[in-house]
KEKE-768754 format. One record per residue (C-alpha): residue in three letters; x, y, z. Coordinates in nm, 3 decimals, padded with zeros to 5 digits, always signed. Layout:
! residues N
 res       u       v       w
 ALA       X       Y       Z
...
! end
This chain:
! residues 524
 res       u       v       w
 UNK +09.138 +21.130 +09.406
 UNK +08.853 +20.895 +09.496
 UNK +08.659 +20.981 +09.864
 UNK +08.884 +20.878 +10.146
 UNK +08.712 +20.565 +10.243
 UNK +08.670 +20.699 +10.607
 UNK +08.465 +20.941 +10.409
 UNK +08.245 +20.657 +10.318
 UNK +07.946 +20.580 +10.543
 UNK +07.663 +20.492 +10.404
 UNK +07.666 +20.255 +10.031
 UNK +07.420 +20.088 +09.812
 UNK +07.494 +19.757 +09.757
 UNK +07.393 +19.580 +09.411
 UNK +07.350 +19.276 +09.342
 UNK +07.246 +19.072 +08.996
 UNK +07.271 +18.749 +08.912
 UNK +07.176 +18.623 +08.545
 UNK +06.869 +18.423 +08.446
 UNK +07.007 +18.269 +08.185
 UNK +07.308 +18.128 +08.313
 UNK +07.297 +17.778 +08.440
 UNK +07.578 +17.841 +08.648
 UNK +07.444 +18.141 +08.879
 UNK +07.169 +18.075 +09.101
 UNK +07.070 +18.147 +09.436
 UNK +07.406 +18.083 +09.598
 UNK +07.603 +18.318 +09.361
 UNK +07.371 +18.564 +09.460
 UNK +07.420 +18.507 +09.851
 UNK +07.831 +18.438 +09.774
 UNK +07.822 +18.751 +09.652
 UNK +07.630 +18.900 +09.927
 UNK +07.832 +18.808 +10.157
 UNK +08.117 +18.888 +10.030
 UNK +08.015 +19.287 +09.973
 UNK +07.840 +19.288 +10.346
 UNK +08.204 +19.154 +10.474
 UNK +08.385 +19.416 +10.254
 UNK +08.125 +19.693 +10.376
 UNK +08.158 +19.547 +10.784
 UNK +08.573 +19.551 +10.758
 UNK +08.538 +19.952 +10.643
 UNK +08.269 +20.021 +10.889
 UNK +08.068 +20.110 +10.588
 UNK +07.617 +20.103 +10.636
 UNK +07.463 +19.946 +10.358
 UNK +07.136 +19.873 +10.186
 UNK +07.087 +19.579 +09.922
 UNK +06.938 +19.604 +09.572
 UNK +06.931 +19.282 +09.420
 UNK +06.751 +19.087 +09.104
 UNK +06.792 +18.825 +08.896
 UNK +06.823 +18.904 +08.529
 UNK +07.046 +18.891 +08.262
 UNK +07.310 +19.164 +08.221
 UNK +07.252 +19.204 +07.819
 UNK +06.882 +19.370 +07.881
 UNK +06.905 +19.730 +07.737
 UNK +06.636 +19.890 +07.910
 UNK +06.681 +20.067 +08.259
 UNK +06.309 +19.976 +08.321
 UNK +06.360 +19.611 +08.268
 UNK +06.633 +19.655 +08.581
 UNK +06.411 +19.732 +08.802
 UNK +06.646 +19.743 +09.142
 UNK +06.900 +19.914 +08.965
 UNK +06.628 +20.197 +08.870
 UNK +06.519 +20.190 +09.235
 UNK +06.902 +20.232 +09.337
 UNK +06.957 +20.535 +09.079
 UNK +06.644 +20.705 +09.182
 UNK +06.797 +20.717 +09.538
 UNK +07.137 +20.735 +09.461
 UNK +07.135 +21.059 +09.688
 UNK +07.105 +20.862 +09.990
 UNK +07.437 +20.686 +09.925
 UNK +07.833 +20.756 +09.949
 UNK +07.898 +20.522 +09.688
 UNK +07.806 +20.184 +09.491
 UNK +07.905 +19.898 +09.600
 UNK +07.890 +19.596 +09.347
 UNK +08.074 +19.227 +09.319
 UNK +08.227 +19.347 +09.011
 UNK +08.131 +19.583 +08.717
 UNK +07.985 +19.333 +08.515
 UNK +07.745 +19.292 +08.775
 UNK +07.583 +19.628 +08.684
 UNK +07.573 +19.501 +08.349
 UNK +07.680 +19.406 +08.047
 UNK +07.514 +19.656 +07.810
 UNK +07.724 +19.928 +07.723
 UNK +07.339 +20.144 +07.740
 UNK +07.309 +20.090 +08.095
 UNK +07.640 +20.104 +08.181
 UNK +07.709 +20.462 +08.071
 UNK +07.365 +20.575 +08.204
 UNK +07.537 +20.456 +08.570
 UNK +07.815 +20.594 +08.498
 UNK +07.698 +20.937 +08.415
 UNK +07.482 +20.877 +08.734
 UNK +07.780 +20.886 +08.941
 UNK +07.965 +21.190 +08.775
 UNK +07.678 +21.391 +08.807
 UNK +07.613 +21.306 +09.216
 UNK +07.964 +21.278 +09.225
 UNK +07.967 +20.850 +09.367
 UNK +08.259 +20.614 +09.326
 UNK +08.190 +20.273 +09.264
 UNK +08.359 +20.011 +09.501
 UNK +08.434 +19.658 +09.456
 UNK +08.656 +19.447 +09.700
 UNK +08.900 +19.463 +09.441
 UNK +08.888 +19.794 +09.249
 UNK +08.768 +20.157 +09.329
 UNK +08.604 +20.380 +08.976
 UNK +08.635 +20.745 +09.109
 UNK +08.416 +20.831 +08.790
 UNK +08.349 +21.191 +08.905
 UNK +08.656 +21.323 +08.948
 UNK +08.933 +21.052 +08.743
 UNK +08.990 +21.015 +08.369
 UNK +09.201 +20.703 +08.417
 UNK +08.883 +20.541 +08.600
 UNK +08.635 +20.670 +08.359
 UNK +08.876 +20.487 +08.082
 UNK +08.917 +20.188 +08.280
 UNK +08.484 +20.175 +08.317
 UNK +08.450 +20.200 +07.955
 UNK +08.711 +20.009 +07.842
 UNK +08.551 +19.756 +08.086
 UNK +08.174 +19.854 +07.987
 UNK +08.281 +19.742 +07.637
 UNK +08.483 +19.480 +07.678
 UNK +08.188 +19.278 +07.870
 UNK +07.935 +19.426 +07.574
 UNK +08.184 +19.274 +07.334
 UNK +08.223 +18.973 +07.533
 UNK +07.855 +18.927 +07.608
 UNK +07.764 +18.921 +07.227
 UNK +08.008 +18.737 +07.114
 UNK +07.924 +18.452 +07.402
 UNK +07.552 +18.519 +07.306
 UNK +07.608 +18.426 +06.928
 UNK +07.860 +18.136 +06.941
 UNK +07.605 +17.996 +07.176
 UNK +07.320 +18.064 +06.988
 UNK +07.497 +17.875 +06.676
 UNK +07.579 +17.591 +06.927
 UNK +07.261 +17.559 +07.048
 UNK +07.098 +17.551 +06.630
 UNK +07.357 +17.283 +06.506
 UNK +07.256 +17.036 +06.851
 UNK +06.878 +17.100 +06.811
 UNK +06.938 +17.026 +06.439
 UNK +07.086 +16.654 +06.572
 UNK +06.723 +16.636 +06.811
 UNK +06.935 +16.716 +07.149
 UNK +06.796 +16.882 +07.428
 UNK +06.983 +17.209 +07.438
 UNK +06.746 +17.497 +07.597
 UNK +06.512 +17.531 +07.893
 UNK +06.430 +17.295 +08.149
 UNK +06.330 +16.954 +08.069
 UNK +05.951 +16.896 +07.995
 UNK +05.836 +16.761 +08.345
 UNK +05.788 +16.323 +08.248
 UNK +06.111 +16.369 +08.097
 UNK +06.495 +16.297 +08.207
 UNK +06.803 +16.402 +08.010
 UNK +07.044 +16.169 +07.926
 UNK +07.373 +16.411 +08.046
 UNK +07.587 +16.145 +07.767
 UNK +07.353 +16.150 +07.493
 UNK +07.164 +16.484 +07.503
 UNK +06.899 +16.348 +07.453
 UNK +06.550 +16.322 +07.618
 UNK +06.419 +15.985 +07.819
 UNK +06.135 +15.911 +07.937
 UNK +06.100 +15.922 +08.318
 UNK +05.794 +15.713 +08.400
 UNK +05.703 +15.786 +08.747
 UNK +05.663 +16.150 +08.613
 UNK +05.549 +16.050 +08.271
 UNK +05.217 +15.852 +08.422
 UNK +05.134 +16.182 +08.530
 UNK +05.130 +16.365 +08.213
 UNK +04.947 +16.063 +08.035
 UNK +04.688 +16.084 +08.305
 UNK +04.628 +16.459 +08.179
 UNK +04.608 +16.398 +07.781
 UNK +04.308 +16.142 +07.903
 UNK +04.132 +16.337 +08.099
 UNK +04.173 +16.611 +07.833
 UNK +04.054 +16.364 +07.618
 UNK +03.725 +16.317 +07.815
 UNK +03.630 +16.704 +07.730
 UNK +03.787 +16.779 +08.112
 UNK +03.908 +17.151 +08.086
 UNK +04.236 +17.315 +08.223
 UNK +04.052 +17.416 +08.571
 UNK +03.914 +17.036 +08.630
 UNK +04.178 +16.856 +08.513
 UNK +04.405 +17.071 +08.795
 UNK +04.119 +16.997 +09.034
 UNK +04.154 +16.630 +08.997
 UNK +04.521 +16.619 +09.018
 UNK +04.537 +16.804 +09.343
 UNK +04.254 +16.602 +09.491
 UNK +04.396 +16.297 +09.393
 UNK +04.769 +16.361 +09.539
 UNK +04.952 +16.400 +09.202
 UNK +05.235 +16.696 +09.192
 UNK +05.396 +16.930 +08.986
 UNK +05.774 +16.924 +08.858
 UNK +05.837 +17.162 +09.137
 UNK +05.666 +16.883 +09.390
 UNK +05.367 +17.130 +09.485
 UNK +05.011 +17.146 +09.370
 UNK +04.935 +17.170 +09.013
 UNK +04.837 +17.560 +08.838
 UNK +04.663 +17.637 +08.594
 UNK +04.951 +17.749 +08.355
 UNK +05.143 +17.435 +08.434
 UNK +04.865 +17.233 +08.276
 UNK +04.790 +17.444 +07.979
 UNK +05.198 +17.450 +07.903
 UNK +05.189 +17.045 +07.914
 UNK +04.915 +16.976 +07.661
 UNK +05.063 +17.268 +07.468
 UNK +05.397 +17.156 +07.441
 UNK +05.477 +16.951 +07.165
 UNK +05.808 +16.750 +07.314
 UNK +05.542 +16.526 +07.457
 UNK +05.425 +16.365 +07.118
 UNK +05.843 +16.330 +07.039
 UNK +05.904 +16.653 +06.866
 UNK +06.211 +16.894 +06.930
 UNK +06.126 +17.247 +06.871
 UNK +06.400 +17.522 +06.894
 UNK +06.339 +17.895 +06.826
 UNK +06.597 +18.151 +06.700
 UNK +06.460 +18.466 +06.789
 UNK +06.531 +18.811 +06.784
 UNK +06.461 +19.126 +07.007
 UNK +06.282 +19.397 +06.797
 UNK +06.149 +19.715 +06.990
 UNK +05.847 +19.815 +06.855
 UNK +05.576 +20.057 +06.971
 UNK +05.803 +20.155 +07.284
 UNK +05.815 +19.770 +07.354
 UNK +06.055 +19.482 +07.325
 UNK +05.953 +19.215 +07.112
 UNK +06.015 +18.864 +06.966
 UNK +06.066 +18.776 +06.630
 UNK +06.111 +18.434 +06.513
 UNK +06.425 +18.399 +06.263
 UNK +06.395 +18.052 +06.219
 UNK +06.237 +17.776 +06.368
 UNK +06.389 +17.435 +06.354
 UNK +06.161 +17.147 +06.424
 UNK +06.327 +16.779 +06.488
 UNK +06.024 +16.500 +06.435
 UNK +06.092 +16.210 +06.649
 UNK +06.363 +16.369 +06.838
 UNK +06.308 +16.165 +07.136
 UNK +06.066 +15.928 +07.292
 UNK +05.704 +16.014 +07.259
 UNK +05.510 +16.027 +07.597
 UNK +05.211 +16.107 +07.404
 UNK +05.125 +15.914 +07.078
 UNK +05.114 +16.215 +06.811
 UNK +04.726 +16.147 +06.669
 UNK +04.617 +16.173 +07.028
 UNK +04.851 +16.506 +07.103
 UNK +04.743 +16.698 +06.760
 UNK +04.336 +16.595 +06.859
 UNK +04.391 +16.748 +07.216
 UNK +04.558 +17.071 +07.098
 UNK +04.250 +17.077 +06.812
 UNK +04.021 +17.045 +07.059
 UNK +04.173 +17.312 +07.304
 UNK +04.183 +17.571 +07.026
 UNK +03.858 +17.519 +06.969
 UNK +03.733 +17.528 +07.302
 UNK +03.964 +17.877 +07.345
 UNK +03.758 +18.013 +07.044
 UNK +03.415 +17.933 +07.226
 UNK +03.552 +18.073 +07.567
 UNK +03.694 +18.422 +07.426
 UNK +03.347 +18.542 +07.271
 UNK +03.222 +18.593 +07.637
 UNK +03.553 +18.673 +07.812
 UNK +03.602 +19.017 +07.862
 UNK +03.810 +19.161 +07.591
 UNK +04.062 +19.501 +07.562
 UNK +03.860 +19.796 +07.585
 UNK +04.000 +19.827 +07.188
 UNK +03.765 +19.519 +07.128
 UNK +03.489 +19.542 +07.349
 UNK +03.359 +19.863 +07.572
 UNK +03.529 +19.857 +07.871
 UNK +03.346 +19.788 +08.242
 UNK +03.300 +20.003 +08.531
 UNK +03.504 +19.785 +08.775
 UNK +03.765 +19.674 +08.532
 UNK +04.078 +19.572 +08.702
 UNK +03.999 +19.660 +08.999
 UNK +03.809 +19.309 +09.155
 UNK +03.979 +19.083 +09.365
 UNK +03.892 +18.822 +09.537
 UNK +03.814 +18.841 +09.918
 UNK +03.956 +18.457 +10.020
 UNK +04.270 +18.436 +09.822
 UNK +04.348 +18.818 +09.773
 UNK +04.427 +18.767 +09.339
 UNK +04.250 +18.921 +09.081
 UNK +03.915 +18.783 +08.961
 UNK +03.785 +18.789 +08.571
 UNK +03.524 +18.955 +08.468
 UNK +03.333 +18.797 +08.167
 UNK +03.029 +18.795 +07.932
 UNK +02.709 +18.611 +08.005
 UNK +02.661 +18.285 +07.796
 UNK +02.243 +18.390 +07.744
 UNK +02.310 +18.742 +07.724
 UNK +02.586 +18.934 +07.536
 UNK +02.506 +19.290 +07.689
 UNK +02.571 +19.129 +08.028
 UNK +02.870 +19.077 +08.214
 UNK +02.954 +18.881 +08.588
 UNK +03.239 +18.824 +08.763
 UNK +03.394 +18.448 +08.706
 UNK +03.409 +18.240 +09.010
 UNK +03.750 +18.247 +09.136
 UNK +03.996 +17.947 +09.003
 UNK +04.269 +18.051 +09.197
 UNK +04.448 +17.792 +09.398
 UNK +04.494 +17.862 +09.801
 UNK +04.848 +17.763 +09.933
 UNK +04.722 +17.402 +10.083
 UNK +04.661 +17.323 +09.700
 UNK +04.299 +17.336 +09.771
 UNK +04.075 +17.544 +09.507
 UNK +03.957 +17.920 +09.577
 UNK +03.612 +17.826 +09.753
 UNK +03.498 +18.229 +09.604
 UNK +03.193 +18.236 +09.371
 UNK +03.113 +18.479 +09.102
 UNK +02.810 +18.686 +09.056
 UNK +02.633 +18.958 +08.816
 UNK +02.851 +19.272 +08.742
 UNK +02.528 +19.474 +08.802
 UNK +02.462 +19.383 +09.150
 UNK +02.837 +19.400 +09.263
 UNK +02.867 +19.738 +09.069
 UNK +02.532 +19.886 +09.237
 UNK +02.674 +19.768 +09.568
 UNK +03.007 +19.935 +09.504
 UNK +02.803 +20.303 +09.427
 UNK +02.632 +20.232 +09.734
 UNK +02.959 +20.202 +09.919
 UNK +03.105 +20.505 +09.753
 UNK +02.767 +20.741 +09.863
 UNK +02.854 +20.627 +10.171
 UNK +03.214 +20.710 +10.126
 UNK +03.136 +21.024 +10.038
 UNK +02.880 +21.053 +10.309
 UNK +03.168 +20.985 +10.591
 UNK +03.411 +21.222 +10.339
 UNK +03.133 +21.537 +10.485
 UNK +03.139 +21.412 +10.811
 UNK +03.529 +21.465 +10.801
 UNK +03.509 +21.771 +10.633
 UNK +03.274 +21.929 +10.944
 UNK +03.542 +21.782 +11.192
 UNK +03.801 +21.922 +11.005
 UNK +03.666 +22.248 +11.053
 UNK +03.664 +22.238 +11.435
 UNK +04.019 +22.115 +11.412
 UNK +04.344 +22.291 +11.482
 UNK +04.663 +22.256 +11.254
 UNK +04.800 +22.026 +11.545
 UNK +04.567 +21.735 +11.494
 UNK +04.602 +21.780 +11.082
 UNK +04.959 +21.771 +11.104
 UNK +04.925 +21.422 +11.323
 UNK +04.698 +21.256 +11.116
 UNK +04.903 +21.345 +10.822
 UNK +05.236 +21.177 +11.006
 UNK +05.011 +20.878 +11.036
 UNK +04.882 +20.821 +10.710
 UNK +05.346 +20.904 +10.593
 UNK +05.365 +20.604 +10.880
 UNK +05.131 +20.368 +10.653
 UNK +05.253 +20.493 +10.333
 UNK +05.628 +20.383 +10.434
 UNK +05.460 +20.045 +10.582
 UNK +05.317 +19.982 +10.313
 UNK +05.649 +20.095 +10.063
 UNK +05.849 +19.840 +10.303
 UNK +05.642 +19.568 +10.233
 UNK +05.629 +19.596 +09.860
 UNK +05.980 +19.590 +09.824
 UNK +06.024 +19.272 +10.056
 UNK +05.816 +19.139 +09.801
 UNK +06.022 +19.243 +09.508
 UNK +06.290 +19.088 +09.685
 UNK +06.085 +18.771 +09.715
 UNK +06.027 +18.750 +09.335
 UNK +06.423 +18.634 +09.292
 UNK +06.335 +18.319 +09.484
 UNK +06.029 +18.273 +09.296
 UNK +06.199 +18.271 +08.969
 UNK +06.500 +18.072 +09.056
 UNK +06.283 +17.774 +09.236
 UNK +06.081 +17.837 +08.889
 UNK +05.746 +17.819 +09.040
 UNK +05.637 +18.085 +08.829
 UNK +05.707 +18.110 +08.453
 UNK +05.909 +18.447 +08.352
 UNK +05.615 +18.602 +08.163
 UNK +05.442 +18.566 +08.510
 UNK +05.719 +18.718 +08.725
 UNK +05.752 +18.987 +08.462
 UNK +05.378 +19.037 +08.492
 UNK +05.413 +19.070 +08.890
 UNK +05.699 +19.245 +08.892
 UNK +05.568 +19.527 +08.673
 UNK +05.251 +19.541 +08.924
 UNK +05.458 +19.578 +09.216
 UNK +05.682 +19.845 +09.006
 UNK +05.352 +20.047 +08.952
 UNK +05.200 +20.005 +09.330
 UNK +05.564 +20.137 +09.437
 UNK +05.548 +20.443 +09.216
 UNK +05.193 +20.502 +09.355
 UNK +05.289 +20.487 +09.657
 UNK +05.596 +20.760 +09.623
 UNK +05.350 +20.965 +09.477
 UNK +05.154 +20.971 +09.775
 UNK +05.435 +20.970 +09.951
 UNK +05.521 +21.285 +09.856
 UNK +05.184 +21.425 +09.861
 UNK +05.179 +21.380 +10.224
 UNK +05.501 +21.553 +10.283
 UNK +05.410 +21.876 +10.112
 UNK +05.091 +21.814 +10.323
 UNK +05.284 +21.815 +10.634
 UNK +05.526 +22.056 +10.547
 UNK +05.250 +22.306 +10.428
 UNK +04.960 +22.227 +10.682
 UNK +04.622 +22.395 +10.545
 UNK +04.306 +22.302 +10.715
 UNK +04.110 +22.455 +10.408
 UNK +04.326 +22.288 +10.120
 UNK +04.239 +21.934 +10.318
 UNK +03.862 +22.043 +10.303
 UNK +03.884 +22.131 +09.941
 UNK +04.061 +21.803 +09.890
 UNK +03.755 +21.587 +10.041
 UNK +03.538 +21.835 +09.812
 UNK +03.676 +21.775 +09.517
 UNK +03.696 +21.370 +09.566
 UNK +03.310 +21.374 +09.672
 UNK +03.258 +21.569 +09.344
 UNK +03.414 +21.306 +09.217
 UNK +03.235 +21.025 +09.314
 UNK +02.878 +21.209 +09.230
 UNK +03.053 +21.226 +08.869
 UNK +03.097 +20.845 +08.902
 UNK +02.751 +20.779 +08.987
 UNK +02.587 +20.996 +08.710
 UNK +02.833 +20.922 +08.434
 UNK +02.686 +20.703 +08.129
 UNK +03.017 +20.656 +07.986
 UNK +03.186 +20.312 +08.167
 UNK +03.514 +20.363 +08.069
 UNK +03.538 +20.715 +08.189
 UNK +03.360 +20.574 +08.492
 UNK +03.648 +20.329 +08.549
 UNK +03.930 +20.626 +08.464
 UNK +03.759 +20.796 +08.736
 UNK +03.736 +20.509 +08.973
 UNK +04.078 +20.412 +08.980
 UNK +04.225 +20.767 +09.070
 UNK +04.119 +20.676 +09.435
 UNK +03.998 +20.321 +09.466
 UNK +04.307 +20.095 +09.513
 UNK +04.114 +19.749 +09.479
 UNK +03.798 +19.628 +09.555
 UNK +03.781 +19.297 +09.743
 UNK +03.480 +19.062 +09.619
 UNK +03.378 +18.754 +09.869
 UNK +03.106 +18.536 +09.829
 UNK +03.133 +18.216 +09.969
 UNK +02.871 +17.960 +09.919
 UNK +02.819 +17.682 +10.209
 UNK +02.845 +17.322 +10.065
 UNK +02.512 +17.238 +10.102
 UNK +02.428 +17.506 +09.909
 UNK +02.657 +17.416 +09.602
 UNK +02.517 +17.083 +09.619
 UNK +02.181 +17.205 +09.482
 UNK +02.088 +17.327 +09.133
 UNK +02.263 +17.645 +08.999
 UNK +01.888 +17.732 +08.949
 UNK +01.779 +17.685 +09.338
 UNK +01.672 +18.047 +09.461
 UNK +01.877 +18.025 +09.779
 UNK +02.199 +17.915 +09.592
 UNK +02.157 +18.194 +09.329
 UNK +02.015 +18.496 +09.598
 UNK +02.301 +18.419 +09.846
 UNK +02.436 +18.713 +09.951
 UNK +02.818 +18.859 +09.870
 UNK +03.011 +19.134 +10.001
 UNK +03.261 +19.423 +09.902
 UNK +03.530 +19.534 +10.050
 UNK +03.635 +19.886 +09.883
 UNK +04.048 +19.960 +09.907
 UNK +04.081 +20.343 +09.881
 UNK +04.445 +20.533 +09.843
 UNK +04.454 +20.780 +10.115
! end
């Protein structure tokens, strides 16, 4: 018998909505919602939401990253509550790694129209996998008739995949692509200014300046300009990709099958002699730009503050790059970031040298303040340790809360498509590991506070200064940065140059000595 559902106080509610299905978006999601939170309200039920948007087909529990969260918790909860079992997913993987979940912490699974008692019913457990398998079967079947579909139209030159290439309109009758010329002006104003040697960075520069917006009707990006004089629908060609998910090295990957490529599939924006000289000339530029970008510690050695600068003004990560006269040398890139009035990142760069002597000199000091703590400590009782350790759990959970609001926010993000899903996979994994960090500490300062030792927090602000003298001395960057990052969270870099100042040479002493600060982020 399933838990009386007066027995039932407190559930996890998930929620999933696919990314590849053009009819869920943003109001499935909060149809569903509200249908559960009714459901949980008319049984007096408590609940707390895990949602994302991604397909149901993805086989890896790490890809589902609120459904992992939900699992690793799944203590806290009387039961699941979900829209329907397809909703947890569609792989028959995932779906018996839940299910074993919830026979081993003995939770039912609730929808408003069906109850799986999976920890204590064999019909239920037969009626989830007969389920589980009938929406695997169902999903690949879908998958490959529509797959098929999709080959035979891009074989005629019809639009079938994606979103249509912003200066284009599709004809709903036809299939086909139009050109929309209020939109298309745009994207010819681009290939010319391209065409004038104008990089990515100044080409978005002028847009914004000038009032021109994206597809999305905000301020151009970087990415959005490199995808438009990359994409090859603007000089009339149709390109569709059959690929296929291969795991390899621990990773998913994707191979192309078969690529089918439709010349003159639609009306050319771009003539295709101009289009084919831009994309030359961008490779070639690319090739020029990546001997002094920093490269993969595989490729290149790897620098002391690698991945951990960001900028001061805008708060995202800066690059850290190669001198042009010197090869040995390395600076940080002036920022390129855009702020969100569309204006550009007013943060300049400067030598990795200077930024990385300033950063030591912040760390002796560190360490300096770390012995000035560790002769207070020893004056103080196990009262005052115990408080300050509540504090730092009170900022820890702060700081947990926040992250996940944020993970939340990445579903609007990728349905209003203002980011691109490599990008929201890219963010999503860095949010992922700042939440796992912060559990870790989380649970650090628990066994702190449960087991309050005066003399293990002095040996803990010992060891760290040890740490940082090892820093200092060490020849070997990349152990250097290994070390680094086990206590520095981020290191904020702002220099901000006045515009008089820009307006002079990049040779003027008081342009090139102006002064920059650092801001070091340390885990507690």
């Amino acid at each position: 018998m399933i838990k009386k559902l007066e027995n039932i106080q407190h559930v996890a509610i998930y929620l999933r909505i696919s990314q590849e299905k053009k009819g869920e978006n943003v109001e499935t999601l909060e149809n569903h919602r509200q249908i559960l939170i009714e459901f949980c309200e008319e049984h007096g039920f408590t609940y707390e939401e895990f949602g994302e948007v991604i397909s149901g087909g993805k086989s890896e529990i790490t890809q589902r990253v609120a459904l992992k969260r939900l699992l690793e918790n799944i203590e806290k909860y009387d039961a699941i509550a979900c829209f329907e079992l397809t909703r947890i997913s569609r792989n028959g993987l995932i779906s018996q790694t839940v299910k074993q979940y919830c026979i081993d912490y003995d939770k039912p699974i609730l929808t408003p129209y069906q109850s799986y008692d999976l920890a204590n019913s064999e019909t239920d457990r037969l009626l989830f996998d007969v389920g589980s398998m009938i929406s695997s079967h169902e999903h690949s079947t879908i998958g490959k008739r529509s797959k098929a579909n999709k080959m035979q139209m891009s074989k005629a030159g019809l639009h079938v995949s994606g979103n249509v290439p912003f200066g284009y309109k599709r004809n709903n009758e036809t299939k086909k692509l139009e050109i929309d010329e209020d939109s298309a002006a745009t994207i010819r104003y681009i290939f010319q200014l391209h065409s004038e040697g104008l990089g990515s960075f100044k080409i978005r520069d002028i847009l914004n300046n000038e009032g021109y917006k994206s597809a999305t009707g905000k301020a151009f990006n970087l990415p959005s300009i490199k995808r438009i004089i990359r994409n090859p629908a603007y000089k009339g060609t149709l390109v569709f990709n059959n690929r296929k998910k291969i795991k390899r090295n621990g990773k998913f990957e994707y191979d192309n099958i078969e690529t089918i490529t439709v010349e003159n599939a639609h009306p050319a924006i771009i003539p295709p002699d101009i289009w084919e000289k831009a994309n030359k000339d961008r490779k070639e530029r690319a090739i020029r730009s990546e001997r002094f970008r920093e490269k993969p510690s595989s490729k290149s050695k790897t620098t002391l503050l690698k991945d951990l600068i960001f900028c001061g003004v805008c708060g995202r990560k800066m690059v850290i790059r190669k001198e042009h006269r010197n090869n040995e040398e390395y600076s940080i890139k002036r920022c390129e970031y855009l702020l969100p009035n569309g204006e550009k990142c007013p943060n300049s760069g400067k030598s990795l040298n200077m930024v990385a002597a300033k950063v030591l000199h912040g760390l002796l000091q560190f360490s300096e303040d770390m012995e000035k703590t560790e002769q207070e400590l020893k004056n103080k009782n196990v009262d005052e340790l115990h408080n300050r350790n509540e504090n730092k759990l009170k900022q820890i959970e702060k700081a947990i809360a926040e992250n996940t609001q944020k993970q939340k926010n990445l579903i609007e993000l990728a349905m209003d498509g203002l980011f691109s899903h490599d990008e929201i996979r890219e963010k999503k994994q860095e949010l992922v590991n700042e939440l796992e960090n912060l559990k870790n500490r989380k649970i650090e300062v628990l066994e702190s506070i449960n087991s309050v030792s005066i003399e293990d927090e002095i040996q803990t602000l010992r060891e760290r200064r040890e740490l940082i003298m090892d820093i200092i001395n060490i020849e070997d960057e990349e152990q250097g940065n290994e070390l680094l990052k086990q206590f520095v969270k981020k290191i904020y870099f702002t220099r901000v140059i006045p515009k008089n100042l820009l307006l002079k040479s990049t040779r003027n002493a008081e342009r090139r000595e102006y002064p920059f600060e650092v801001q070091i982020e340390f885990y507690d």
